[in-house]
C-alpha positions in Angstrom: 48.6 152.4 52.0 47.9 149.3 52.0 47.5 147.3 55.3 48.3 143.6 53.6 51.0 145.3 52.0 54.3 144.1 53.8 57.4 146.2 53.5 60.3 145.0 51.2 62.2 142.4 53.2 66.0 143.4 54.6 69.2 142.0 52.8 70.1 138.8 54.4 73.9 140.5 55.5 74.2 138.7 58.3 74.6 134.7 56.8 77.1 136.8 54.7 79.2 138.9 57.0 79.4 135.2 58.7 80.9 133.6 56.0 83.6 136.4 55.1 84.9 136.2 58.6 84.6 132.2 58.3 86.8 132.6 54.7 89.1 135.0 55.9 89.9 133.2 59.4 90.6 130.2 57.6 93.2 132.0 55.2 94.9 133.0 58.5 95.2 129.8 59.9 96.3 128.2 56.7 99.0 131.1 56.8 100.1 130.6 60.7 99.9 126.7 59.6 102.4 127.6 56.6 104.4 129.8 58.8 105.2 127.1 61.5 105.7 124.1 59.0 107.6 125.9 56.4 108.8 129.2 57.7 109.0 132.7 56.3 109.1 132.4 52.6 106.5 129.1 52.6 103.4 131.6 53.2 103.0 133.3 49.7 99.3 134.1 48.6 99.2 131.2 46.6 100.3 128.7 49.1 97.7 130.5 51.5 94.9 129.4 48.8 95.8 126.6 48.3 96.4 125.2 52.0 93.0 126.6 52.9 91.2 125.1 49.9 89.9 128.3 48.7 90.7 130.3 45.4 93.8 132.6 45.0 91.4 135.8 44.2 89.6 135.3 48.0 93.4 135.7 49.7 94.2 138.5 47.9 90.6 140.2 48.8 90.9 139.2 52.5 95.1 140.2 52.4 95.8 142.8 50.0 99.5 142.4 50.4 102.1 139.6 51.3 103.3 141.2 54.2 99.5 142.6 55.6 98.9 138.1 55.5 102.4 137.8 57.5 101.8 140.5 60.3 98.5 139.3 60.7 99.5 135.8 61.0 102.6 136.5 63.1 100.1 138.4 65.9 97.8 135.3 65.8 100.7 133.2 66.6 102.0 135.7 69.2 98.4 135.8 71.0 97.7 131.9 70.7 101.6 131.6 72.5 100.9 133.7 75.0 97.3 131.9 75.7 99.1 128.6 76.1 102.3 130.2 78.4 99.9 131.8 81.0 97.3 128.9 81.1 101.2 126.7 81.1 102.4 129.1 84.6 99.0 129.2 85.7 98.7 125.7 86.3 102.8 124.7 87.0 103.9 127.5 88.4 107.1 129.2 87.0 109.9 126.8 88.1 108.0 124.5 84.9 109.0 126.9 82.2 111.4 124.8 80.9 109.1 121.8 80.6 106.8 124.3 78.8 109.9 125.2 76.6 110.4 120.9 75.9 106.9 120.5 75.3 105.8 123.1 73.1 105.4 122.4 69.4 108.9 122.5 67.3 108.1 123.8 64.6 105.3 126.2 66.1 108.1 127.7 67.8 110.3 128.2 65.2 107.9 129.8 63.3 107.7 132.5 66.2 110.4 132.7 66.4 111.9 133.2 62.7 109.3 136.5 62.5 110.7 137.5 65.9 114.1 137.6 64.5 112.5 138.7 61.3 110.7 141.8 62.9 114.0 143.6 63.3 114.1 144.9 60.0 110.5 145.4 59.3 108.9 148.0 61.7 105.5 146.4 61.4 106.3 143.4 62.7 108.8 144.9 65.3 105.6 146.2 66.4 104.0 142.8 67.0 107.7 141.3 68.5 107.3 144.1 71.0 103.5 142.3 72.1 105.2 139.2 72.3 108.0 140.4 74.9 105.6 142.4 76.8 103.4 139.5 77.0 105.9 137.6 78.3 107.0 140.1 80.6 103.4 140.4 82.0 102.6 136.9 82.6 106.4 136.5 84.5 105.3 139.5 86.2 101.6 138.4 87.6 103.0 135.0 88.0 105.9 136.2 90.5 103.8 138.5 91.8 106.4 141.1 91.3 105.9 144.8 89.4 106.8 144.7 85.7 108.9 147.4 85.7 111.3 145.2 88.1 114.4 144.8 86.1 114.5 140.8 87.5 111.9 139.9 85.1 113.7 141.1 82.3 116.3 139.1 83.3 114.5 135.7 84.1 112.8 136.8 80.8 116.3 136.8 78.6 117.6 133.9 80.2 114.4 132.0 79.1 114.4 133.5 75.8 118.0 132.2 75.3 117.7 129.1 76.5 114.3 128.3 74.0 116.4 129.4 71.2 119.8 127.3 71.8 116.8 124.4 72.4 115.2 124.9 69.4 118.1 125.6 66.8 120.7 123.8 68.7 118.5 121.1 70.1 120.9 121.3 73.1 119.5 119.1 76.1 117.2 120.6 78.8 119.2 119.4 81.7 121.7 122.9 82.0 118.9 124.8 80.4 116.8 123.8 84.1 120.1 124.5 86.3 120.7 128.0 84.4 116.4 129.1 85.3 116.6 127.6 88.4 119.0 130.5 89.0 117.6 133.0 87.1 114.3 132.6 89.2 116.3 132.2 92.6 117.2 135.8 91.3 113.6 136.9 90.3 111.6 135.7 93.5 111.8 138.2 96.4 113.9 137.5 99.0 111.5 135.0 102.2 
């Protein structure tokens, strides 16, 4: 063998494997982009393309189906949401939700919403709904300090969840939404 013989030098994978990931996150934030300005039927594969500047074929390597593009973009919307409402209690406290609900983005939350509502007749996203809720629950729950089986949170949870609807298809004003929680939490918190 010879010594000044250098073995044959590895595939670069790694530059590679970078950019996929790169390609394929920015198709799913084009999609959760879609998804919030447009709603349900705006994220097609095509639309996806073209939002994120790259060719049709690369979406429909990276998302094989319509519906694998939606799930996947519905739980990156579900796990930025629930990012920003526990950083949101963290720093307010709970008796700010609905100044979370009046300054969260419109059309974000719509968008969450409409696959929410969506989920119930497609089992794969019911899936993802159900981390959303549970989310939700959770942070109530380590924000009240209070078990998450307590059947209080559910409550406080519902009443929020009603209230963010009627706000965002209704755009009724905040004003009974803050009288109605301000209830629903005198409920929730254990008694001094």
């Amino acid at each position: 063998m010879n010594p000044h013989h250098e073995p044959p030098a590895r595939p670069r994978t790694a530059p590679a494997q970078a950019r996929s990931r790169h390609r394929r996150a920015t198709l799913l934030n084009a999609a959760v982009d879609l998804l919030t300005q447009g709603g349900f039927a705006a994220v097609t594969h095509r639309a996806v393309a073209h939002h994120a500047r790259l060719p049709l074929a690369a979406t429909t390597y990276y998302f094989t189906s319509r519906h694998q593009l939606l799930a996947e973009a519905f739980a990156q919307l579900v796990e930025t949401e629930l990012a920003t409402t526990r950083a949101w209690l963290t720093r307010h406290g709970p008796a700010a939700l609905i100044d979370q609900v009046a300054a969260a983005d419109h059309t974000r939350q719509l968008g969450l919403w409409e696959l929410y509502v969506h989920a119930g007749r497609d089992p794969v996203l019911q899936h993802i709904a159900r981390r959303w809720s549970d989310g939700c629950l959770r942070i109530l729950a380590d924000t009240l300090h209070l078990p998450q089986t307590d059947p209080r949170l559910r409550l406080l949870y519902t009443t929020v969840s009603a209230l963010w609807l009627e706000h965002l298809v209704e755009q009724r004003p905040l004003d009974e939404a803050r009288a109605l929680l301000t209830l629903a939490l005198q409920n929730a918190l254990p008694p001094t």
